[in-house]
N, C-alpha and C positions, 0 to 999 in steps of 0.2 A: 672573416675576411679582413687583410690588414692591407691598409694605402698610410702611405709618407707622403707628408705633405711639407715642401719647402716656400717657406715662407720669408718674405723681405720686409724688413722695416724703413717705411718711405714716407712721411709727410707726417709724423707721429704715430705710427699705425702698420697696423702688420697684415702684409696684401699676401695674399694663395699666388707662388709662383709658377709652380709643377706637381704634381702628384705624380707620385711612382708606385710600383706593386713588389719589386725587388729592395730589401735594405738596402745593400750595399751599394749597390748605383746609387739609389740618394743619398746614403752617406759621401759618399764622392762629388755628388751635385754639389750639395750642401758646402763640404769643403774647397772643391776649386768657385763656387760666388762668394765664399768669405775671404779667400788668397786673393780673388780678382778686385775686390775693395769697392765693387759699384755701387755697393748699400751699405748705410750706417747699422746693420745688422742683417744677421742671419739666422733661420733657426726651421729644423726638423721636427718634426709633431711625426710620431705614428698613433696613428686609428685603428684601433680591434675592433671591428663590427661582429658582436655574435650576434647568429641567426634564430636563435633557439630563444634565446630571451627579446630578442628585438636591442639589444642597447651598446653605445658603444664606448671604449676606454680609450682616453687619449693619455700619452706623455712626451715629453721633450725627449728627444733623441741627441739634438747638437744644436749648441748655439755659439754665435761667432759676431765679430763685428764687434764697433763701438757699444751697440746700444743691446750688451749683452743684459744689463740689468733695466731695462727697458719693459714696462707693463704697456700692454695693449689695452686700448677703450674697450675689448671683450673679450678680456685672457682667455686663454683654454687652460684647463687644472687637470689636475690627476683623476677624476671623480666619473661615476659614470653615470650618464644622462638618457634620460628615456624620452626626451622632448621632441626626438626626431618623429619617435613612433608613433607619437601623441598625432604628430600633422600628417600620417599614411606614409610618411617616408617606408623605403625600401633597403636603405642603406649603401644605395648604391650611387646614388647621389650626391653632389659635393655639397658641405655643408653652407649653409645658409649663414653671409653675411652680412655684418651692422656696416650703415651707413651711406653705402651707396642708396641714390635714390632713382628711379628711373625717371628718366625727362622726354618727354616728348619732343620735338623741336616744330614747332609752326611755322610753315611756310608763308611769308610776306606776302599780302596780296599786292603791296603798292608795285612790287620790283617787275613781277610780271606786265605789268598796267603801264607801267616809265618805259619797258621795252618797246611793246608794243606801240606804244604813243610813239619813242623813235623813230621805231620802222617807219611809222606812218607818216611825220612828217619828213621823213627822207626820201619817202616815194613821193610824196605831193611837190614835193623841191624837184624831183628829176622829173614829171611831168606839166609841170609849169616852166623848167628849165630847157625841157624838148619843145614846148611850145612856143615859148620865144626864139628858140632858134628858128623854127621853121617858116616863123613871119617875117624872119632877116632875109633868111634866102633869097 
């Protein structure tokens, strides 16, 4: 099975922009995001996954941009690797990238507690505020 994958080079680093199943459409991708100049590079990888041995063959298809001679923090080479198969990969799978880390984000207890507190003393202001009026009357 073969997927093209275009890839941008942005922050020193080369991000998964789209995967295709057709060459030519990603050759075309590929070449109108390097004419449109949004990234200091551009570059095509296709992926042979064969199914019979488990492993798969990557190479450079196109690259474009400033940062044509540009190495990624975890190049892709000509070579072919079985490290997918090692982890039950399928191959059908986008490949597993460096660096991203997942972050949880925690939600503040104080923010909800400050609201709250608000509320409450702007209800106690209009019921103290209703109750002096009604001794004027």
């Amino acid at each position: 099975m073969r997927s093209y994958e275009l890839q941008s080079f942005q922050g020193g680093k080369w991000m998964l922009d789209s995967v295709y199943d057709d060459r030519t459409f990603a050759l075309e991708e590929a070449k109108r995001a390097d004419a449109a100049g949004r990234y200091s590079g551009v570059r095509l990888i296709e992926e042979d996954y064969d199914d019979a041995t488990n492993q798969t063959t990557t190479r450079t298809l196109f690259r474009g941009g400033a940062a044509k001679g540009q190495k990624a923090l975890n190049p892709v080479s000509n070579k072919k690797s079985s490290s997918a198969a090692s982890r039950g990969a399928t191959g059908r799978e986008p490949p597993q990238r460096g660096g991203r880390i997942n972050t949880v984000k925690k939600s503040s207890f104080l923010v909800p507690v400050l609201v709250l507190l608000t509320i409450l003393i702007g209800a106690l202001a209009a019921f103290f505020g209703l109750q002096y009026l009604s001794v004027l009357s």
